[in-house]
Jmol script that loads the backbone (N, CA, C; Angstrom):
load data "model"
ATOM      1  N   UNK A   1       0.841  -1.170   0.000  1.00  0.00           N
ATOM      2  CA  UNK A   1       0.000   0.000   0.000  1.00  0.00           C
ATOM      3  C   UNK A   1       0.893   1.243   0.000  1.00  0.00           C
ATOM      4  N   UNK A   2       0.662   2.305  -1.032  1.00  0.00           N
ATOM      5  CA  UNK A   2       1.370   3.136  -0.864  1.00  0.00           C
ATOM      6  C   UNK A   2       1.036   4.602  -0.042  1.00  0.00           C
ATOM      7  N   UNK A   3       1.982   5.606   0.484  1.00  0.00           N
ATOM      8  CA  UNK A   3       1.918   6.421   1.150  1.00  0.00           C
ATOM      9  C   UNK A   3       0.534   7.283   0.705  1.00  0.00           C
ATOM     10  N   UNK A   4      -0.162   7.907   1.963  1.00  0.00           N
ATOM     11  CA  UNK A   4      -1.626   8.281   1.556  1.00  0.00           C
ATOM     12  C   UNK A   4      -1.097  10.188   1.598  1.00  0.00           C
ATOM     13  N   UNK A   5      -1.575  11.292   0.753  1.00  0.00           N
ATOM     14  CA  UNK A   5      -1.115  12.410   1.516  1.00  0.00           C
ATOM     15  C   UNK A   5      -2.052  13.144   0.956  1.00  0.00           C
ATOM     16  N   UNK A   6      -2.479  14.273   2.053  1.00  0.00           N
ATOM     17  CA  UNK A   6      -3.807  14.827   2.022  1.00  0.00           C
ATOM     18  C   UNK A   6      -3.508  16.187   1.640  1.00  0.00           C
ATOM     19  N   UNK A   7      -3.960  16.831   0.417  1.00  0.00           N
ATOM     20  CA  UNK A   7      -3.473  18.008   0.067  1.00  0.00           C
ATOM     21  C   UNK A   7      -4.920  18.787   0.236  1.00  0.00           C
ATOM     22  N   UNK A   8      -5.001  20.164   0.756  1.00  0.00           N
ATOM     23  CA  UNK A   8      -5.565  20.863   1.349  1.00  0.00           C
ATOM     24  C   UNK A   8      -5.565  22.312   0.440  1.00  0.00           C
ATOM     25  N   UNK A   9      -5.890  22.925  -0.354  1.00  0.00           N
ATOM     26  CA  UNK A   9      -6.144  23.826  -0.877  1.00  0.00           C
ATOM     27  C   UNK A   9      -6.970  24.111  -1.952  1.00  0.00           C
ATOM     28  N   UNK A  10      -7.640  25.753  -1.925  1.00  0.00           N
ATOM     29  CA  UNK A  10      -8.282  25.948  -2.907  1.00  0.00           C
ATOM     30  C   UNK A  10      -8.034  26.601  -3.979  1.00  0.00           C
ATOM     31  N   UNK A  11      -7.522  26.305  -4.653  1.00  0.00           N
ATOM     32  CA  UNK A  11      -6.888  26.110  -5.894  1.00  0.00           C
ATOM     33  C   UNK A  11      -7.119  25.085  -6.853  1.00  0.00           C
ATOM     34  N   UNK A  12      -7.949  24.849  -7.844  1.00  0.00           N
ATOM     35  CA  UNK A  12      -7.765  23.545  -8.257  1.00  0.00           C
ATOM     36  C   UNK A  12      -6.278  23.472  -9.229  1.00  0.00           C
ATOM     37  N   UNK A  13      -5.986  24.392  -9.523  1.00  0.00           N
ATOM     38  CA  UNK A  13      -4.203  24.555 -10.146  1.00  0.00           C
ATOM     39  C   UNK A  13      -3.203  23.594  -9.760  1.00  0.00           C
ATOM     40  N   UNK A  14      -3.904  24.259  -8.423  1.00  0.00           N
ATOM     41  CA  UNK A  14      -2.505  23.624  -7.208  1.00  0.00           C
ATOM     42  C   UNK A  14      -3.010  22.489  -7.409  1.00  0.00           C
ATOM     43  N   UNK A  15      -3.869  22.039  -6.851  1.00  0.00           N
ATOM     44  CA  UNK A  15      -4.462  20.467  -6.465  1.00  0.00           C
ATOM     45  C   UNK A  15      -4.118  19.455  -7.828  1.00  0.00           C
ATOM     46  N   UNK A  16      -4.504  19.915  -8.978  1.00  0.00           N
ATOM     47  CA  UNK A  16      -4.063  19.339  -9.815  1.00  0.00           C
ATOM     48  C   UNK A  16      -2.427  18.921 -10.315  1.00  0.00           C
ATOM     49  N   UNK A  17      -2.048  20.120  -9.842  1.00  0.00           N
ATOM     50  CA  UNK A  17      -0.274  19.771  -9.973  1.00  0.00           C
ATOM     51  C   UNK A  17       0.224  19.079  -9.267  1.00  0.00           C
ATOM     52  N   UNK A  18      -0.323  19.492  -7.903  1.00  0.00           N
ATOM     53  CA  UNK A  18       0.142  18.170  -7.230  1.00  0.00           C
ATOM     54  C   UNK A  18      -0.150  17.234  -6.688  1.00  0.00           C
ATOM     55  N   UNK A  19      -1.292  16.412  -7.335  1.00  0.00           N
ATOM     56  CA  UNK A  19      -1.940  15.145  -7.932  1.00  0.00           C
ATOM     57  C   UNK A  19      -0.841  14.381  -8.578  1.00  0.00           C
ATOM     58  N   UNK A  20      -0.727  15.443  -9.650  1.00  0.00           N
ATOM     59  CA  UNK A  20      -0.323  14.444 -10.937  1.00  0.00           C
ATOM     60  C   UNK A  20       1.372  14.207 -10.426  1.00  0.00           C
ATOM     61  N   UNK A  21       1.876  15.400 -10.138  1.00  0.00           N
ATOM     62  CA  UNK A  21       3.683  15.392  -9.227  1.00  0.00           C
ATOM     63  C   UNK A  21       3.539  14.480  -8.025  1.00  0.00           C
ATOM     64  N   UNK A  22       2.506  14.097  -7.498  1.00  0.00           N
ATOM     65  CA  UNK A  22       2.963  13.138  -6.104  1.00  0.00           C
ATOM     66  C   UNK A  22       2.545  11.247  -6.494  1.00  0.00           C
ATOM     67  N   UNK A  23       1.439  11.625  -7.697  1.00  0.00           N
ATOM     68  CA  UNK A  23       0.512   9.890  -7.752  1.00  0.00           C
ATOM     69  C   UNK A  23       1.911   9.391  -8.558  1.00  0.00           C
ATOM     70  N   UNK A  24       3.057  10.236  -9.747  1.00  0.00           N
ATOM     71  CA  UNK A  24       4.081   9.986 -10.500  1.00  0.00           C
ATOM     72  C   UNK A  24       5.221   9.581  -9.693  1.00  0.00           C
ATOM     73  N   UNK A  25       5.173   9.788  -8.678  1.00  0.00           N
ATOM     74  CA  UNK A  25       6.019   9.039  -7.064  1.00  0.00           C
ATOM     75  C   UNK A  25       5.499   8.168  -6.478  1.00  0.00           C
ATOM     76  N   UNK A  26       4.117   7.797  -6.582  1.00  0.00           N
ATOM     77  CA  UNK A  26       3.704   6.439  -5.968  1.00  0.00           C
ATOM     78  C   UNK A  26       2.988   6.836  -5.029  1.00  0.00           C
ATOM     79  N   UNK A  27       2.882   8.057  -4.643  1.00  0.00           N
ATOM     80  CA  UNK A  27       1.467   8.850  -3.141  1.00  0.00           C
ATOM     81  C   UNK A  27       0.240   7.904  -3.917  1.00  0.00           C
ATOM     82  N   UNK A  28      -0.449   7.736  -2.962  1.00  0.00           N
ATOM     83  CA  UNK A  28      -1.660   7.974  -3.158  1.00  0.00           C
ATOM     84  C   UNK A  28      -2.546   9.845  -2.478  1.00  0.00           C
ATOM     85  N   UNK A  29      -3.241  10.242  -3.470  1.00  0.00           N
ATOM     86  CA  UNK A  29      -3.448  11.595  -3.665  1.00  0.00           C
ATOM     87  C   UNK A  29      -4.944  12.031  -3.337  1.00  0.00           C
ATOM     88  N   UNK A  30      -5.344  12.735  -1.883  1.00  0.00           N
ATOM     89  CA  UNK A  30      -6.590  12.844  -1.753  1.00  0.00           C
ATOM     90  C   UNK A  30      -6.613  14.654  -1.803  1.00  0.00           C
ATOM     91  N   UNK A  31      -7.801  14.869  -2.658  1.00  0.00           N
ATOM     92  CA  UNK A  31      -7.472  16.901  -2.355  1.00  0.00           C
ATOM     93  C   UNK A  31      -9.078  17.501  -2.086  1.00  0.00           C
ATOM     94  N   UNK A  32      -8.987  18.206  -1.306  1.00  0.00           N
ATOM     95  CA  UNK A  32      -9.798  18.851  -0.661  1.00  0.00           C
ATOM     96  C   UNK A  32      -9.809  20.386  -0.509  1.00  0.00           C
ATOM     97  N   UNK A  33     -10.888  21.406  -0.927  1.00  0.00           N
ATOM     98  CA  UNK A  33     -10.698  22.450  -1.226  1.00  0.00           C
ATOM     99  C   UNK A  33     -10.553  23.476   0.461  1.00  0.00           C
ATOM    100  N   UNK A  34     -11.140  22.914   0.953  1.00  0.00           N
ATOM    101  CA  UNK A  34     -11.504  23.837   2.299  1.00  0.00           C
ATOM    102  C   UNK A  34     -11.435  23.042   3.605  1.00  0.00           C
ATOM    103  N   UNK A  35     -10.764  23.781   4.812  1.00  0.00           N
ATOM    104  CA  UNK A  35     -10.467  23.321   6.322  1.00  0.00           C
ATOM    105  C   UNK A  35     -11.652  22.499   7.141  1.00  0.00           C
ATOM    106  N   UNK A  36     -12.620  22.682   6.540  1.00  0.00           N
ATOM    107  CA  UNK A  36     -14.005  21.777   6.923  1.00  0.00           C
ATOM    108  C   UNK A  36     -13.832  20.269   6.517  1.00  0.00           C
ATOM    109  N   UNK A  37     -13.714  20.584   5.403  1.00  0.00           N
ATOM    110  CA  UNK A  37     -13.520  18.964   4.190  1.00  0.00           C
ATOM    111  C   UNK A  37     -12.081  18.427   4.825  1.00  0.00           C
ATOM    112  N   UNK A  38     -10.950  18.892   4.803  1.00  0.00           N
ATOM    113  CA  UNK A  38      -9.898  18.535   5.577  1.00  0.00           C
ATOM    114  C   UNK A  38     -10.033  18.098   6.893  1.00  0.00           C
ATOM    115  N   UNK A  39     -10.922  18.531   7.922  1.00  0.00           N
ATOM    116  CA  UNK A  39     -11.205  17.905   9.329  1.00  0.00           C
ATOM    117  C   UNK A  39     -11.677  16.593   9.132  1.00  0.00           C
ATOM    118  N   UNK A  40     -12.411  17.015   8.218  1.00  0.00           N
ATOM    119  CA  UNK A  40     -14.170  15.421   8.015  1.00  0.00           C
ATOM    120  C   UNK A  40     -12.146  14.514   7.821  1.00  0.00           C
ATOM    121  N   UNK A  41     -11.380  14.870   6.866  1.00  0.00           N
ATOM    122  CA  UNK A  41     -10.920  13.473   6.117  1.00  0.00           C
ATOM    123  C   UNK A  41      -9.968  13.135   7.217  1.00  0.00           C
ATOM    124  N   UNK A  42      -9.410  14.069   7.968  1.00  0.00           N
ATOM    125  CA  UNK A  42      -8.772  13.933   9.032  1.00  0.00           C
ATOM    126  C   UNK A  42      -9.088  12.991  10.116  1.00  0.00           C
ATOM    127  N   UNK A  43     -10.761  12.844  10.242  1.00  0.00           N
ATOM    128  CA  UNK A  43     -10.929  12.674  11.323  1.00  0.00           C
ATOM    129  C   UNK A  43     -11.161  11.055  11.032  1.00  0.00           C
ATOM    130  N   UNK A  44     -11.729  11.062   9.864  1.00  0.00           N
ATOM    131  CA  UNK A  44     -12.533   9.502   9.697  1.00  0.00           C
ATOM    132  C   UNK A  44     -11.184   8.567   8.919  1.00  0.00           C
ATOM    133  N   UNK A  45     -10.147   9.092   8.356  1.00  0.00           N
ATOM    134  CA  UNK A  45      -8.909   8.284   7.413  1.00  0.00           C
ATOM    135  C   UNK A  45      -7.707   9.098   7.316  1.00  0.00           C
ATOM    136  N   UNK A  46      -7.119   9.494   8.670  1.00  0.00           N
ATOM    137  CA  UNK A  46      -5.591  10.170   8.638  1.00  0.00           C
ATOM    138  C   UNK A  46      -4.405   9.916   7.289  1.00  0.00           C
ATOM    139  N   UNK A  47      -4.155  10.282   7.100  1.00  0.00           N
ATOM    140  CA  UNK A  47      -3.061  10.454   6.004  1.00  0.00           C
ATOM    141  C   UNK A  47      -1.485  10.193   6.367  1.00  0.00           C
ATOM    142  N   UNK A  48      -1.030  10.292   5.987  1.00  0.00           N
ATOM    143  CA  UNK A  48       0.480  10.253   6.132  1.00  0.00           C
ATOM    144  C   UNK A  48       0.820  11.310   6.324  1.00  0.00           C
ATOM    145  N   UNK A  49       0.589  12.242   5.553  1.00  0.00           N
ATOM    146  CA  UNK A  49       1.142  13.320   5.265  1.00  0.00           C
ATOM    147  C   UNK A  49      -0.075  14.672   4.856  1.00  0.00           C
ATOM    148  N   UNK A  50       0.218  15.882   5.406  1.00  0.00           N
ATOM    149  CA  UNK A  50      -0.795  16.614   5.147  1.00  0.00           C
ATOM    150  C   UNK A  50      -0.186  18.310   4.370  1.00  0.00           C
ATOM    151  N   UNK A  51      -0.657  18.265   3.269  1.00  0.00           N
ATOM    152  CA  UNK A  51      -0.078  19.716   2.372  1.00  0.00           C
ATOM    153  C   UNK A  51      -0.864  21.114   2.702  1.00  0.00           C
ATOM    154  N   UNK A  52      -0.952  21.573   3.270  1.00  0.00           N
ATOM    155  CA  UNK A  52      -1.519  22.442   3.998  1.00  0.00           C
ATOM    156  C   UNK A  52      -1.760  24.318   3.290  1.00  0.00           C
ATOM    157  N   UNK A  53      -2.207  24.619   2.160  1.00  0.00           N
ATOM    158  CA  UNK A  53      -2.547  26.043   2.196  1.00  0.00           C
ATOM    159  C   UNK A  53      -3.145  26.785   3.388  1.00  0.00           C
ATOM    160  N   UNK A  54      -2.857  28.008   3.437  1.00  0.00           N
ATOM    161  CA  UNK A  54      -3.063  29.044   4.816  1.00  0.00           C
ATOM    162  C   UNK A  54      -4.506  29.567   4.656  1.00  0.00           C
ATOM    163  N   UNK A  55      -4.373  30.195   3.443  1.00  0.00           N
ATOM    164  CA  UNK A  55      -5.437  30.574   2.661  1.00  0.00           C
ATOM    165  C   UNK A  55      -6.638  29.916   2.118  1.00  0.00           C
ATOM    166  N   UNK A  56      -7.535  29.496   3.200  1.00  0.00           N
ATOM    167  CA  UNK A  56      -8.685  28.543   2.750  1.00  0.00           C
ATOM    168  C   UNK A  56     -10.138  29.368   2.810  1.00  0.00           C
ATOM    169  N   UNK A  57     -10.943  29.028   2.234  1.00  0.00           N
ATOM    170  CA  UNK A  57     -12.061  29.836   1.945  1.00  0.00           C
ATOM    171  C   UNK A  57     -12.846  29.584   3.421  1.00  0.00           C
ATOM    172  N   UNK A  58     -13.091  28.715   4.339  1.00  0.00           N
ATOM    173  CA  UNK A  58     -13.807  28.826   5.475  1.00  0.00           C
ATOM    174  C   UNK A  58     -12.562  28.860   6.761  1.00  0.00           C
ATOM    175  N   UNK A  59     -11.850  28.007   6.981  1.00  0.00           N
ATOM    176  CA  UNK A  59     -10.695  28.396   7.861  1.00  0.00           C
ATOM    177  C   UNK A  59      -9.629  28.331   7.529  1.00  0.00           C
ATOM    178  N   UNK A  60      -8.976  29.255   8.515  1.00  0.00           N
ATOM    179  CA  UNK A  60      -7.652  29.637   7.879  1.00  0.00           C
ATOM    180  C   UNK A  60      -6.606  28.449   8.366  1.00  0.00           C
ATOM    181  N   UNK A  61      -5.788  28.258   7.571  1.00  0.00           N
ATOM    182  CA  UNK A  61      -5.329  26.972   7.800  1.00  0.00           C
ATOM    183  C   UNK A  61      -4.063  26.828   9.160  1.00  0.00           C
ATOM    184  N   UNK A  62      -4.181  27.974   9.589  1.00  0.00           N
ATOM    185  CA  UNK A  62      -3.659  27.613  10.862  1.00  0.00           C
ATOM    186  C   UNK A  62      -4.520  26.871  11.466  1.00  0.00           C
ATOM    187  N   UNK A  63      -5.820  27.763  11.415  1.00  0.00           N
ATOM    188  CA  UNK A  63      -6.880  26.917  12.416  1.00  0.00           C
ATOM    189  C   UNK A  63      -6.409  25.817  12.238  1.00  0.00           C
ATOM    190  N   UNK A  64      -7.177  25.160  11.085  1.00  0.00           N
ATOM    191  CA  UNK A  64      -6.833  23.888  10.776  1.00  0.00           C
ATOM    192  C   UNK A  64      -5.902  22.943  11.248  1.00  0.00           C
ATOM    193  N   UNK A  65      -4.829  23.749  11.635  1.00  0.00           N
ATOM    194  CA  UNK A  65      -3.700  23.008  11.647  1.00  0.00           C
ATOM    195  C   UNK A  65      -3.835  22.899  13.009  1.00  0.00           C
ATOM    196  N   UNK A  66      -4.149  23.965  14.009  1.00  0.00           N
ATOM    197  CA  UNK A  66      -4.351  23.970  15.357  1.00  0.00           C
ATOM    198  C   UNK A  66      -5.109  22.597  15.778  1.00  0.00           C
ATOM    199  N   UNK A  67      -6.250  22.654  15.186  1.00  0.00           N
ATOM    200  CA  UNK A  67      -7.287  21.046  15.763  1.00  0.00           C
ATOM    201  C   UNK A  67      -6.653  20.310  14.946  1.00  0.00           C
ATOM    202  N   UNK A  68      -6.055  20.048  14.235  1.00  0.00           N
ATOM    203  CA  UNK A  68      -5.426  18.985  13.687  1.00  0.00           C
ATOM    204  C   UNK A  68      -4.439  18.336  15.036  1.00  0.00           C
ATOM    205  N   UNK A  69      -3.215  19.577  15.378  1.00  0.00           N
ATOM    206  CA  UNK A  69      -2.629  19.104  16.599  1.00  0.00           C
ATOM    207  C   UNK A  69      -2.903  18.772  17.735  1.00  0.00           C
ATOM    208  N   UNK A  70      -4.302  18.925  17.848  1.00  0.00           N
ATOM    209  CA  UNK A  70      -4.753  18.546  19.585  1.00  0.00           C
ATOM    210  C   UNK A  70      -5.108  17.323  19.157  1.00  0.00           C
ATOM    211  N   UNK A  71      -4.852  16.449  17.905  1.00  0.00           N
ATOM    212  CA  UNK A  71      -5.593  15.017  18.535  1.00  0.00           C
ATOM    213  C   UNK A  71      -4.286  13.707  17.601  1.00  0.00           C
ATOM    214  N   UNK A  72      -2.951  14.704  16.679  1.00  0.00           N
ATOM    215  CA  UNK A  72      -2.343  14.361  16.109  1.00  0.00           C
ATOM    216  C   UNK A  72      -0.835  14.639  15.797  1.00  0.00           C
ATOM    217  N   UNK A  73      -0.043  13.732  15.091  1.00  0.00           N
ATOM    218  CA  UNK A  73       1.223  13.805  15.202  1.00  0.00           C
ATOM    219  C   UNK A  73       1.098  14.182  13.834  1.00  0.00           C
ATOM    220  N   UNK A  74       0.885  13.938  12.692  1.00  0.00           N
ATOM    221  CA  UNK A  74       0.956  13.981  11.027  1.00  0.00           C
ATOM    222  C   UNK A  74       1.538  15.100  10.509  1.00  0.00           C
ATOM    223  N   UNK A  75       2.513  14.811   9.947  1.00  0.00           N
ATOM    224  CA  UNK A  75       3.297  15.660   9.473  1.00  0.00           C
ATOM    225  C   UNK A  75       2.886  16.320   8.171  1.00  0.00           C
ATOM    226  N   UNK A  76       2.904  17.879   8.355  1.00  0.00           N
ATOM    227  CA  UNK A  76       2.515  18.869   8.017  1.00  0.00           C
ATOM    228  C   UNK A  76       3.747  19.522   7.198  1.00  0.00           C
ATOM    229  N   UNK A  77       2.754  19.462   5.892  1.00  0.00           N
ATOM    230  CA  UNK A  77       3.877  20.923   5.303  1.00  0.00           C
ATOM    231  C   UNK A  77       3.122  22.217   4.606  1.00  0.00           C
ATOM    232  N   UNK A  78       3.487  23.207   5.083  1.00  0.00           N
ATOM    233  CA  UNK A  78       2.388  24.234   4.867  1.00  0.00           C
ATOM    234  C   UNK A  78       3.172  25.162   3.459  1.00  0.00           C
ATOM    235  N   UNK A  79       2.130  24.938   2.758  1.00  0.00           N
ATOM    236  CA  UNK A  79       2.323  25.815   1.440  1.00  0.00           C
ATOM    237  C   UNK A  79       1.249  26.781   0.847  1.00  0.00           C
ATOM    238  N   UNK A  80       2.087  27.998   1.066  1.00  0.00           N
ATOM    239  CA  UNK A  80       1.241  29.352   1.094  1.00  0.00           C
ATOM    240  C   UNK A  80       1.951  30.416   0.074  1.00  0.00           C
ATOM    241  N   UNK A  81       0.832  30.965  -0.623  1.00  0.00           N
ATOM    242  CA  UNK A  81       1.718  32.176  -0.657  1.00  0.00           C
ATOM    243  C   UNK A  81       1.768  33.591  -0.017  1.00  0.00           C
ATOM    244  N   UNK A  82       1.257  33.158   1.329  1.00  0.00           N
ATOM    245  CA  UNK A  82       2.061  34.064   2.215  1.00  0.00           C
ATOM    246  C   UNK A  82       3.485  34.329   2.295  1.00  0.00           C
ATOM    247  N   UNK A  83       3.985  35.153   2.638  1.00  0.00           N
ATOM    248  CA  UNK A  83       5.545  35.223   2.123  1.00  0.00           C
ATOM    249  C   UNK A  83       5.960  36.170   3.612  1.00  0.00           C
ATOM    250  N   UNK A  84       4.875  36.333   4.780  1.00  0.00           N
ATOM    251  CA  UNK A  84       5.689  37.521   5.604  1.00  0.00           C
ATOM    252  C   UNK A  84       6.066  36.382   6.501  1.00  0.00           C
ATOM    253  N   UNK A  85       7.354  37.100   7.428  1.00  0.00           N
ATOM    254  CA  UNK A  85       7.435  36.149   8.500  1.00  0.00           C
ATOM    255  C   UNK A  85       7.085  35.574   9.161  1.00  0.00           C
ATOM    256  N   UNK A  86       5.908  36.539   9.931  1.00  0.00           N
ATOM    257  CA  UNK A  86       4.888  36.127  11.268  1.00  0.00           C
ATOM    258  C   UNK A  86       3.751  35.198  11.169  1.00  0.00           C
ATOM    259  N   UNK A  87       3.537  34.961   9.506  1.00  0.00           N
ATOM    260  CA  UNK A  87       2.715  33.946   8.906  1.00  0.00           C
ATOM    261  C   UNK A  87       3.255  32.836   9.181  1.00  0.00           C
ATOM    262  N   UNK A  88       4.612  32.739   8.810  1.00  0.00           N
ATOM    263  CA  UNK A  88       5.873  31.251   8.971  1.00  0.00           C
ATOM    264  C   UNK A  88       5.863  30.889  10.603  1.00  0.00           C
ATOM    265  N   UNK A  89       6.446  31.936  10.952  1.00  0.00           N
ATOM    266  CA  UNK A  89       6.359  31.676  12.587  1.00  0.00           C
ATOM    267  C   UNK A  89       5.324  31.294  12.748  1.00  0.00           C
ATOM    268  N   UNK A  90       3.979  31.951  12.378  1.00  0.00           N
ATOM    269  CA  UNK A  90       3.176  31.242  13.474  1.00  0.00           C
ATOM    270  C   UNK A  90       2.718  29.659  13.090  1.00  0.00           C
ATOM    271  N   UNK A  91       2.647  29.618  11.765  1.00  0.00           N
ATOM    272  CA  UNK A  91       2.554  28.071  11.230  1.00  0.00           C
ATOM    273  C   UNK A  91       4.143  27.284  11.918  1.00  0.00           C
ATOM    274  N   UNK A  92       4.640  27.366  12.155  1.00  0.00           N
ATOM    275  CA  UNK A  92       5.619  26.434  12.754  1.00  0.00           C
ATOM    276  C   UNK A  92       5.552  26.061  13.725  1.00  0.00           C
ATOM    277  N   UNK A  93       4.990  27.641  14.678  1.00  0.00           N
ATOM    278  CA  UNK A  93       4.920  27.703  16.577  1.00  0.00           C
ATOM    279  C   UNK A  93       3.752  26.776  16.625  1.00  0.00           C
ATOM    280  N   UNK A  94       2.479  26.701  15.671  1.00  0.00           N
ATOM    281  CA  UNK A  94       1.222  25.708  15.917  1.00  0.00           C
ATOM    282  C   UNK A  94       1.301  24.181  15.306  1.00  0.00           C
ATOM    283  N   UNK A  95       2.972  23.867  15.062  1.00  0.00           N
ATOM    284  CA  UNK A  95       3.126  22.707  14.423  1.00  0.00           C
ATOM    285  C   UNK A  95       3.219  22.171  13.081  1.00  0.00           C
ATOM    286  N   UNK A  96       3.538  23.253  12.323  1.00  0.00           N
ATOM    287  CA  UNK A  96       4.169  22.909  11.220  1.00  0.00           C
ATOM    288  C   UNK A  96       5.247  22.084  10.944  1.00  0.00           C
ATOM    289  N   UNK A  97       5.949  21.132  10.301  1.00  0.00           N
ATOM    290  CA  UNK A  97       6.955  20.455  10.019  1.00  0.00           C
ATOM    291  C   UNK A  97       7.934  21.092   9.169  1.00  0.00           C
ATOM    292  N   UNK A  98       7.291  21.761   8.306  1.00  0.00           N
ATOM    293  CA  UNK A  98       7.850  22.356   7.279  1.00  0.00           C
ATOM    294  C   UNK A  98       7.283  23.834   6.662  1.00  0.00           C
ATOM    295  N   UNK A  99       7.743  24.637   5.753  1.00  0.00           N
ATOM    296  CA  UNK A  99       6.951  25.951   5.074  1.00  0.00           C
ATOM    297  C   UNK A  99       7.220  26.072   3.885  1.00  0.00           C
ATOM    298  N   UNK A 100       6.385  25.867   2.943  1.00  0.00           N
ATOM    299  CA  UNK A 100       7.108  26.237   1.370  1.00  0.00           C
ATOM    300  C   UNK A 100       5.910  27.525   0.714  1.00  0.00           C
ATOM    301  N   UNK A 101       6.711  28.273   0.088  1.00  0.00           N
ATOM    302  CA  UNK A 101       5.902  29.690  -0.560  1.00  0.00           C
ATOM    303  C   UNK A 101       6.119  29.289  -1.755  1.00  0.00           C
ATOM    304  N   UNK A 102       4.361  29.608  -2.289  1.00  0.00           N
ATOM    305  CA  UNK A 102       4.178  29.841  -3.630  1.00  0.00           C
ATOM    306  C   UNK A 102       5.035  30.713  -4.393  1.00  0.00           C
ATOM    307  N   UNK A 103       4.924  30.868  -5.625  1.00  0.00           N
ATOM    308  CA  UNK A 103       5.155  29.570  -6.039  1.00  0.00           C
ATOM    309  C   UNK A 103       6.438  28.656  -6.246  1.00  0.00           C
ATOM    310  N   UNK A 104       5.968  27.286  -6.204  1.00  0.00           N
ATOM    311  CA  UNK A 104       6.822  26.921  -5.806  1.00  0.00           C
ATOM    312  C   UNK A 104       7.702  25.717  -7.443  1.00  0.00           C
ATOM    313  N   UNK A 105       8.457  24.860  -6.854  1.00  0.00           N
ATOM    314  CA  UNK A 105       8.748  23.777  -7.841  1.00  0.00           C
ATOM    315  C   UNK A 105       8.482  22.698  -7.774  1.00  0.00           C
ATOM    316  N   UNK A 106       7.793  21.695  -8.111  1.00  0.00           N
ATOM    317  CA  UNK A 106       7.183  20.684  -7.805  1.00  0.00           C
ATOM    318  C   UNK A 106       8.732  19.844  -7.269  1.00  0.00           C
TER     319      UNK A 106
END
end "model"
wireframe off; spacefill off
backbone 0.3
color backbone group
């Protein structure tokens, strides 16, 4: 069975790029536009791995990321194109693993 990883943004651009850049590595590829839809998949089939935009149309993906950490370890990589510091900091201080800014290179 291969690695499951839950990509989180609204973008279908994004989602599509990196569909096709992670299933061409062997992920298996679930994408979800908004921090609501990301909880539901969170809660009922954890992932391996979770791709995290900041910028979500109902919560902001810190939130997200916040209740994500009160019940989980899953490693998080947050990709935004936020670009100021205090955005980075604070996605790291609430458990980020990682930070990558749009745009980026697959």
């Amino acid at each position: 069975m291969s690695d499951r990883i839950l990509v989180v943004d609204d973008e279908p651009s994004i989602q599509r790029t990196l569909r096709i850049n992670l299933r061409a590595r062997g992920y298996d590829v679930e994408t979800v536009g908004c921090g609501r839809d990301a909880l539901a998949v969170l809660a009922d089939a954890p992932p391996d791995l979770v791709i995290l935009d900041l910028g979500l149309p109902d919560l902001d993906g810190v939130e997200v990321l916040r209740r994500l950490r009160t019940r989980s370890t899953i490693p998080v990589i947050v990709l935004s194109a936020r670009h100021q510091s205090d955005d980075k900091v604070e996605a790291l201080d609430e458990g980020a693993d990682d930070y990558v800014t749009k745009p980026f290179s697959p």
